[in-house]
C-alpha positions in Angstrom: 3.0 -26.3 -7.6 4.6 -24.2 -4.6 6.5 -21.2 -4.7 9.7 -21.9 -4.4 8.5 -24.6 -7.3 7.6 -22.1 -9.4 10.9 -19.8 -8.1 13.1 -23.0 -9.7 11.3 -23.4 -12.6 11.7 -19.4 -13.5 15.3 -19.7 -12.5 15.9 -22.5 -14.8 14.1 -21.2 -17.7 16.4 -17.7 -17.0 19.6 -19.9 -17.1 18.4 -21.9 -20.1 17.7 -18.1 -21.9 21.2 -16.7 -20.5 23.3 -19.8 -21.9 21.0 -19.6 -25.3 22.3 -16.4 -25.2 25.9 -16.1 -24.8 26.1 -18.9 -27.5 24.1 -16.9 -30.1 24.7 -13.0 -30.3 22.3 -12.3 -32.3 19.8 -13.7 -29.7 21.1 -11.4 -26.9 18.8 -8.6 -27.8 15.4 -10.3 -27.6 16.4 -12.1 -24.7 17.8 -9.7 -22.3 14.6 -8.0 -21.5 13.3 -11.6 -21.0 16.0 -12.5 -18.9 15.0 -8.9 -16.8 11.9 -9.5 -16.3 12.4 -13.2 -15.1 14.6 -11.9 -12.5 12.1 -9.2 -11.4 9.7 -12.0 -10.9 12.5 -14.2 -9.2 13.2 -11.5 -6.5 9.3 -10.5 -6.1 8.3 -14.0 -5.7 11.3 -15.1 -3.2 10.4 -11.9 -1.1 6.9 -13.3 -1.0 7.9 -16.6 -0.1 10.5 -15.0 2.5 7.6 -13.6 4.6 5.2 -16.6 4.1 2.8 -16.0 1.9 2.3 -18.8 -0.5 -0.4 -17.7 -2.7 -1.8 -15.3 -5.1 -5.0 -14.9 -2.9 -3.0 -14.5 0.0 -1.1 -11.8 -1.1 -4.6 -10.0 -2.5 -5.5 -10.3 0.8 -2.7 -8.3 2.5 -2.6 -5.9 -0.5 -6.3 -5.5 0.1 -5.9 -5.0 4.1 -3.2 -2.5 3.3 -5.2 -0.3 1.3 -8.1 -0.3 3.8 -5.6 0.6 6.3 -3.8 3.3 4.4 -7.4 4.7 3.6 -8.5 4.6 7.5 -5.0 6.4 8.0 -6.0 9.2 5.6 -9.4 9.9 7.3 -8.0 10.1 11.1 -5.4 12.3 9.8 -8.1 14.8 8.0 -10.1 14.7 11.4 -7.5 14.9 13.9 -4.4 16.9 12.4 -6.5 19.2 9.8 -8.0 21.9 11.9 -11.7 22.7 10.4 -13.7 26.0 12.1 -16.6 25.3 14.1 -19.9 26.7 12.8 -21.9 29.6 15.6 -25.3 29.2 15.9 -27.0 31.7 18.4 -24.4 32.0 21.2 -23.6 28.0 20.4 -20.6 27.0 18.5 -20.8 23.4 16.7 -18.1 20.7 16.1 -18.0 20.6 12.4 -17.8 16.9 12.9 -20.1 15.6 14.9 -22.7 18.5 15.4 -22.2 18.4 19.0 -22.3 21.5 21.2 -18.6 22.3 22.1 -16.6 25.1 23.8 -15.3 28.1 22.7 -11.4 28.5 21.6 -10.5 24.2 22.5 -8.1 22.5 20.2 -10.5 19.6 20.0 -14.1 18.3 20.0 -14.7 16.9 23.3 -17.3 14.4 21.4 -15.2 12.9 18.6 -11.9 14.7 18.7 -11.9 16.8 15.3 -8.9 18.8 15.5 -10.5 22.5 15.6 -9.2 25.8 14.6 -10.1 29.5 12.8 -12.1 30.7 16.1 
C-alpha cells in the first residue's frame, strides 16, 4: 500500500466516523477526538507525500540527516561565534582549540578558526 493509499483509506474511515456521528449524538463525543487525530495524520501524511517521500524509512532518514545537521550547526557556532580566551604559556599564547601557537590580540585562530576573545 502507497501513500496516497493509505491517505484514502484514513479519509474514508474519517468520513465513515463524521457521518456515524451526526446520525448519533451521543457518539459525537468519543468520536471527535478520533476524527482529530485522523485529520492530523491526513495533513502530515499528504505533506510527506507532497515532497516525495513515500516511506517510513525514508522519512527516518531525513529526520536522521536533520538532526546530524542541526548538531554540526551547534558545534561551528560554539567554535566560531563564541569567543573562548587563549591560554599564555611563557611569552606564547595558545588557541584554546587546536593548541596551536597563535598571535596576540586576533579575532581568530589562524589554524582552525576559533573565534577568540578575553585578551
Amino acid at each position: 500500500m502507497n501513500l496516497t493509499d493509505i491517505i484514502n483509506q484514513l479519509n474514508s474511515i474519517k468520513a465513515s466516523s463524521a457521518a456515524f456521528a451526526d446520525t448519533d449524538p451521543d457518539s459525537l463525543k468519543v468520536l471527535t477526538p478520533d476524527i482529530d487525530a485522523l485529520t492530523s495524520a491526513i495533513e502530515m501524511l499528504t505533506a510527506m507525500r507532497d515532497t516525495k517521500i513515500e516511506t517510513a524509512d525514508e522519512l527516518k532518514d531525513i529526520l536522521d540527516d536533520y538532526k546530524k545537521q542541526a548538531l554540526q550547526l551547534k558545534i561551528l557556532q560554539r567554535k566560531f561565534t563564541k569567543a573562548a580566551r587563549p591560554a599564555k604559556k611563557g611569552d606564547i599564547w595558545i588557541c584554546p582549540e587546536c593548541g596551536h601557537k597563535i598571535t596576540p590580540n586576533h579575532g581568530h585562530c589562524h589554524w582552525c578558526g576559533k573565534k577568540l576573545g578575553g585578551w
